[in-house]
C-alpha positions in Angstrom: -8.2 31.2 11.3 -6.1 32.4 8.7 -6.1 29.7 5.4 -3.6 30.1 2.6 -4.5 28.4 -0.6 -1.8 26.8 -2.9 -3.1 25.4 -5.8 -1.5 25.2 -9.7 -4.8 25.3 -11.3 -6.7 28.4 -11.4 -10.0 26.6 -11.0 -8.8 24.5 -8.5 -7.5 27.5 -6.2 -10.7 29.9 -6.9 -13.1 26.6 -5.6 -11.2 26.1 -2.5 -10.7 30.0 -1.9 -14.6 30.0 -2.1 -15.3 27.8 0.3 -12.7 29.1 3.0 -14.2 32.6 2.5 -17.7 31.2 2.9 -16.9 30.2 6.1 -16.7 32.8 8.7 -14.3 31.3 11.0 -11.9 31.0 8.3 -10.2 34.0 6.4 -8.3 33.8 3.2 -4.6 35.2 3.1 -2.6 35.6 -0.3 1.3 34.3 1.6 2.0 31.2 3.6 3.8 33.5 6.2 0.9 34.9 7.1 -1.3 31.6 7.2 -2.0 29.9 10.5 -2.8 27.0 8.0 -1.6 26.3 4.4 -3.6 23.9 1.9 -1.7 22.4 -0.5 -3.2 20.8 -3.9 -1.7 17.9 -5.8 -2.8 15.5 -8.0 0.3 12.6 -7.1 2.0 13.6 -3.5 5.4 12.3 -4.4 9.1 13.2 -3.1 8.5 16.3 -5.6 5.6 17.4 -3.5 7.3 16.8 -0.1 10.2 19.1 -1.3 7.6 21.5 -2.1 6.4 21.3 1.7 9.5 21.6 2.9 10.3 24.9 1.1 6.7 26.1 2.1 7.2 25.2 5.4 11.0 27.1 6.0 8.6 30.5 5.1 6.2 29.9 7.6 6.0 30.4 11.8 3.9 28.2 12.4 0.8 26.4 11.2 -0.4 23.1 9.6 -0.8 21.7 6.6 -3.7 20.1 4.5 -3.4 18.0 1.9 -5.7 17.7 -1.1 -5.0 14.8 -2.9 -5.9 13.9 -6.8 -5.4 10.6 -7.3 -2.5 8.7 -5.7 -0.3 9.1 -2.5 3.5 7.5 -2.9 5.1 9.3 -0.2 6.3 8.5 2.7 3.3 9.5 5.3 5.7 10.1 8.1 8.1 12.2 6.3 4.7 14.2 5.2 4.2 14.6 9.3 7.9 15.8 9.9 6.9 18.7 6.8 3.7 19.7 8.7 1.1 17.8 7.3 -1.4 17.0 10.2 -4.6 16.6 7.1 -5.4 15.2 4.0 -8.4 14.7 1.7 -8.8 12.9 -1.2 -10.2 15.5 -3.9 -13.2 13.3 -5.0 -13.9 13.4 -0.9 -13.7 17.4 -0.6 -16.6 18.8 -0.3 -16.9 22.7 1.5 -18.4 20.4 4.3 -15.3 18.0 4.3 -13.0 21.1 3.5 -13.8 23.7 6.2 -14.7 20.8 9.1 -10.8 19.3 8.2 -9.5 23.2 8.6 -11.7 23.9 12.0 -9.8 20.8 13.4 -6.4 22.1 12.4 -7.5 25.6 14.0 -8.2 23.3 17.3 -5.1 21.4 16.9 -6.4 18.1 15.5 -6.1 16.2 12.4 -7.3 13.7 9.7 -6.6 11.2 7.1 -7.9 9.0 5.3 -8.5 5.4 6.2 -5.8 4.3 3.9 -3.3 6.8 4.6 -4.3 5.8 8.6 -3.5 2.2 8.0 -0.3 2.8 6.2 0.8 5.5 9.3 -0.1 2.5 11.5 1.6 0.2 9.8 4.8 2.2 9.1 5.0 2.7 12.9 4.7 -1.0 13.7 7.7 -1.7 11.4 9.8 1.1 13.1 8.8 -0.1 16.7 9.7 -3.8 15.4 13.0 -3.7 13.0 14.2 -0.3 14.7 13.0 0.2 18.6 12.8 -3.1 19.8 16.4 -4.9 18.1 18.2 -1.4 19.9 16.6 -1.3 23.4 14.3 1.4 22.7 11.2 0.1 23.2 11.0 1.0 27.1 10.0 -2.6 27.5 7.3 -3.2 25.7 8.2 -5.8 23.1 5.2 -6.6 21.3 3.3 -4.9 18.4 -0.2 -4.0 18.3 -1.1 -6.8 16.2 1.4 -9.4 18.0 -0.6 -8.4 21.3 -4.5 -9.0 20.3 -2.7 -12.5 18.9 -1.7 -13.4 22.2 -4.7 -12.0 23.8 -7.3 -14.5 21.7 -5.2 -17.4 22.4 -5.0 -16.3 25.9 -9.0 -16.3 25.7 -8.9 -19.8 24.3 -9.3 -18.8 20.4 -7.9 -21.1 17.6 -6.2 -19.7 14.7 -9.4 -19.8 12.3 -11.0 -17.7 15.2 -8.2 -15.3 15.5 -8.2 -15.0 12.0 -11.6 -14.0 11.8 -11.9 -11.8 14.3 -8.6 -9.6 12.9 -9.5 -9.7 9.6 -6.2 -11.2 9.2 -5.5 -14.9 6.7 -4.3 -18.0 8.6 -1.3 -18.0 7.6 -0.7 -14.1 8.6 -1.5 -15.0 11.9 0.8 -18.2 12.3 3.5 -15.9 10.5 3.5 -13.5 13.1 2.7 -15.7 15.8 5.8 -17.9 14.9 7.9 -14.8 14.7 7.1 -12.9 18.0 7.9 -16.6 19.6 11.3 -17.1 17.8 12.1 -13.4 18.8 11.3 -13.8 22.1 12.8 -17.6 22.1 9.6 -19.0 23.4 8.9 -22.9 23.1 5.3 -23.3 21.9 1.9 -20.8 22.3 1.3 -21.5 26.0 4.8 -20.2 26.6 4.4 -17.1 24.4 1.0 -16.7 26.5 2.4 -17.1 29.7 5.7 -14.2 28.7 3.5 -12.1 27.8 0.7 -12.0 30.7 4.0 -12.1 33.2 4.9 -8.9 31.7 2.1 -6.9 32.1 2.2 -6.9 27.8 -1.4 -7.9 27.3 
């Protein structure tokens, strides 16, 4: 796999050189053209940093990005995934272990991130499928999130809303918001109703 380094510290971009060419699966390119992957270092990935995927990206085939992050992520994750970004490490994480195992995955079409960046993804897709999908008939019938689902599920299973609570990891009023919403969406009359809609519709 062929691994193009960007990086505007010197020191920065001779450590991560080292430990792609002491990998023999990987070999180190000078231009992003040539790379089947391009790393990209930055200490804040902002909209500055997305702009500078994006131009990266127009001079390249094909090929994935990774991400090595200094201290703080502020961009949208999604728009990072539209620009090619398919890995990120956080630099106090990277390690020539860390480094190379996240390029091998690229090379075999995975990808990583970090719990955090995960949960934000997740969480970024919920409120597209909610406030976007559903309220314009896009949601090919499924009309529940993730987290609206395993509500309904536990109460199905006989769980009260301390025991929901606990089991999600979620605050009891979380779980009454979202249980209160998903029934005034779906114009529901109390939990037994919500329960019953959404077992009838094959939703949980």
């Amino acid at each position: 796999m062929r691994v193009a380094v960007h990086a505007a510290d010197p020191l920065t971009h001779a450590g991560l050189a080292g430990y792609v060419e002491g990998d023999r699966r990987l070999l180190l390119v000078d231009r992003t053209e040539q790379a089947d992957a391009t790393v990209l270092v930055a200490d804040t990935v902002g909209g500055e940093t997305l702009g500078v995927l994006h131009r990266l990206a127009a001079t390249r085939a094909t090929g994935p990005f990774l991400v090595v992050v200094g201290t703080r992520w502020t961009a949208d994750i999604a728009l990072a995934a539209e620009c090619g970004v398919r890995a990120v490490l956080w630099r106090r994480d990277t390690t020539p272990d860390t480094f190379t195992r996240a390029l091998v995955d690229l090379s075999e079409g995975g990808g990583s991130l970090p719990p955090d960046l995960q949960g934000r993804l997740l969480d970024q897709i919920e409120r597209t499928y909610r406030d976007v999908l559903i309220p314009q008939g896009l949601a090919h019938g499924r009309r529940l999130t993730v987290r609206e689902a395993d509500i309904l599920r536990l109460i199905s299973e006989g769980c009260d809303l301390a025991e929901i609570a606990e089991k999600l990891a979620y605050s009891e009023r979380t779980v009454k918001n979202i249980l209160y919403r998903v029934m005034g969406r779906l114009e529901l009359r109390n939990r037994a109703h919500a329960v019953s809609y959404a077992i009838r519709s094959g939703l949980i």
